[in-house]
C-alpha positions in Angstrom: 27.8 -12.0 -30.5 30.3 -9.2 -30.3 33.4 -10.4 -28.8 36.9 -8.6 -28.6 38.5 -5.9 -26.5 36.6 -2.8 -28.6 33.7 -4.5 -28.1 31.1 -2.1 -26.1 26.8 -2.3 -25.3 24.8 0.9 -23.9 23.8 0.1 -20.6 19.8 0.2 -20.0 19.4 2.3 -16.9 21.6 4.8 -17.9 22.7 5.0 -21.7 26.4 5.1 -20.7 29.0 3.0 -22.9 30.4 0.1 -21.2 32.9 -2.8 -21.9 31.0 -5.7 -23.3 32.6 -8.0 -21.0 31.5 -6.0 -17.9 27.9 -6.4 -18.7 25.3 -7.7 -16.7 21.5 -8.9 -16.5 19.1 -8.0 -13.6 17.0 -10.0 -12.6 14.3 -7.7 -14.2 15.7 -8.6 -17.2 17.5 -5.3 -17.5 21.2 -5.6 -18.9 23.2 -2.7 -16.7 26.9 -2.2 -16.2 29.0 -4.0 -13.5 29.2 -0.1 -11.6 25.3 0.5 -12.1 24.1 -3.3 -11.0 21.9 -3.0 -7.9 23.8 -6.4 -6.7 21.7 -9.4 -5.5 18.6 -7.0 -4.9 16.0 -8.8 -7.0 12.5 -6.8 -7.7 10.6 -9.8 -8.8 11.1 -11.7 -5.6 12.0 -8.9 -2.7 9.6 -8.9 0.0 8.6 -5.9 0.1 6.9 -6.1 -3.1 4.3 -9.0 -1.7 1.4 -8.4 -0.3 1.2 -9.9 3.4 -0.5 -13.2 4.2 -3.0 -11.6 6.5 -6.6 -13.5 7.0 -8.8 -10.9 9.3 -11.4 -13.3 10.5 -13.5 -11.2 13.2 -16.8 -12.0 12.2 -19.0 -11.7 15.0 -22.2 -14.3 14.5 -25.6 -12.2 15.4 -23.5 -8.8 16.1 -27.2 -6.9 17.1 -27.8 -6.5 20.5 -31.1 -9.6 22.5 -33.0 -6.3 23.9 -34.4 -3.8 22.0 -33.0 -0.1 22.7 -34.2 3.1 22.8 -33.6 5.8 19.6 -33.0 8.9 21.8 -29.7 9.5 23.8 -31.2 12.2 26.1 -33.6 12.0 28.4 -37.1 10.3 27.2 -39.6 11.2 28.9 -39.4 15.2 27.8 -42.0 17.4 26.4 -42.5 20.3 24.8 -44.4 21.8 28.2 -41.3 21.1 30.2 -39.4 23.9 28.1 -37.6 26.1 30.0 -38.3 29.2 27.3 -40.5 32.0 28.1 -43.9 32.8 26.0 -44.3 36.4 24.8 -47.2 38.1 25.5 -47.9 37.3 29.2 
């Protein structure tokens, strides 16, 4: 282990030359300096990156409808006769 006062490491985030003495390991495992540290944040256990206990339970038991219901949404009992175009040739 280096030890002394012209003892120095390169710092992983951003390559710059520090004091040995003023190094210092994340969390993450990454050894920064004491100016670059991102303090007690800790990415492993930060909430943000865990996913939310969230159960969605709305099942709904027979979700079709008792009565049967019609296909059309207009009016059922049209026919062709009840058109309101004209015929050519009258």
């Amino acid at each position: 282990m280096a030890t002394g006062k012209h003892a120095y490491f390169i710092c992983d985030r951003s390559g710059f030359r520090f004091k040995y003495s003023q190094r210092i390991r994340e969390p993450s495992g990454v050894i920064v300096g004491a100016t670059e540290t991102d303090g007690r944040y800790n990415i492993i256990d930060h909430p943000q990156n865990h996913s939310a206990n969230v159960s969605d339970n709305q099942n709904l038991r027979d979700a079709r409808p008792n009565l049967p219901v019609l296909a059309t949404t207009g009016d059922a009992g049209w026919t062709p006769d009840d058109s309101t175009f004209t015929k050519r040739g009258n």
